[in-house]
N, C-alpha and C positions, 0 to 999 in steps of 0.2 A: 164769570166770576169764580164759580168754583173749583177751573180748572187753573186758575190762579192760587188756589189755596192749595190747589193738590202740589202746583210746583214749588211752594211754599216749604209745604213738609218734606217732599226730595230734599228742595236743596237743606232744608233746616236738619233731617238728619243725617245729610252725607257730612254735614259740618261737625256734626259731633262728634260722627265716627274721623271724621278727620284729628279732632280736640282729644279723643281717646287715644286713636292710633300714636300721635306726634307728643302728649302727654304722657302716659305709661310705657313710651317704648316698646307702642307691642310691633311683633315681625310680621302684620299684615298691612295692608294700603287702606288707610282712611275710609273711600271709597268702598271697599268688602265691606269694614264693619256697619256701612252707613245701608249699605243694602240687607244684613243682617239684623239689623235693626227695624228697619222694613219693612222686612219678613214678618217679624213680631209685632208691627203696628198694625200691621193689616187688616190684623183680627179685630181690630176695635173699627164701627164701621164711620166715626166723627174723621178719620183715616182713610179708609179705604174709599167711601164715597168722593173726593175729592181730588185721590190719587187716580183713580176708575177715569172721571175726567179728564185731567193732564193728559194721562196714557190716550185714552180717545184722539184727541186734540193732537199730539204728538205723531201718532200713527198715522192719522188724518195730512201730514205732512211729511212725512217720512222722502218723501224724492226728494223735497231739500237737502236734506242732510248729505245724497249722494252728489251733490254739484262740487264742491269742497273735491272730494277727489275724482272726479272726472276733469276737471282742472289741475291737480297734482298730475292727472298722467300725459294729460296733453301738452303741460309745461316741460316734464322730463321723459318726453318720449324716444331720444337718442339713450334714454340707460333702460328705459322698455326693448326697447329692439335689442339694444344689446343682451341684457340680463332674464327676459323676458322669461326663456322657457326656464334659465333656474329658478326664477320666481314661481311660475307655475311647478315647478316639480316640488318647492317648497312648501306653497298651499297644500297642495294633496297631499301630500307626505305627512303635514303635520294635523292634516283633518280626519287624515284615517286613521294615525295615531291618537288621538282625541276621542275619534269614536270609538275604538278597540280597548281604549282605557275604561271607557263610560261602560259598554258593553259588560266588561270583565267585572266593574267594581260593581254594578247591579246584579250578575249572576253570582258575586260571592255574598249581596244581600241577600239575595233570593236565599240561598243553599243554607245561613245562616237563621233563616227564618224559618225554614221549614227544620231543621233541626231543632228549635226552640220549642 
């Protein structure tokens, strides 16, 4: 039951941040602000205990979520073979660039912090 309440609060405040996002016109996706949101619930623990659950429960099942695309690649597996290795040259490409951003933006916190 209270990993019903913790999906309760996910979904209740990706909703907001959706009613924010699509209300105010702001230039981020729904979705962020509802995680942002979140963020700053978490700290109250009528929140956090609940969500703690879902998470549990959620993870607890996690290879489902993989069947959905093991099925997308065995339905289109002539654009696999075809496309295959730009797809992989694609993944890597854009995961080392990902981390070489994370990298970079942490060492100018760092450097920033220690100047302070």
């Amino acid at each position: 039951m209270n990993a019903l309440r913790g999906l309760a609060w996910l979904l209740a405040l990706q909703s907001v941040g959706e009613l924010l996002a699509r209300g105010l016109s702001l230039p981020f996706p729904g979705p962020v602000i509802g995680m942002l949101l979140l963020l700053l619930a978490l700290r109250f623990p009528v929140v956090r205990e609940p969500v703690a659950a879902c998470a549990n429960f959620l993870l607890m099942h996690l290879s489902l979520l993989f069947v959905p695309v093991g099925v997308g690649v065995m339905t289109h597996l002539g654009l696999v073979s075809q496309y295959g290795v730009r797809i992989l040259a694609v993944i890597v490409l854009s995961t080392w660039i990902g981390l070489a951003v994370t990298v970079l933006t942490l060492h100018l916190f760092k450097e920033k912090k220690h100047d302070a």
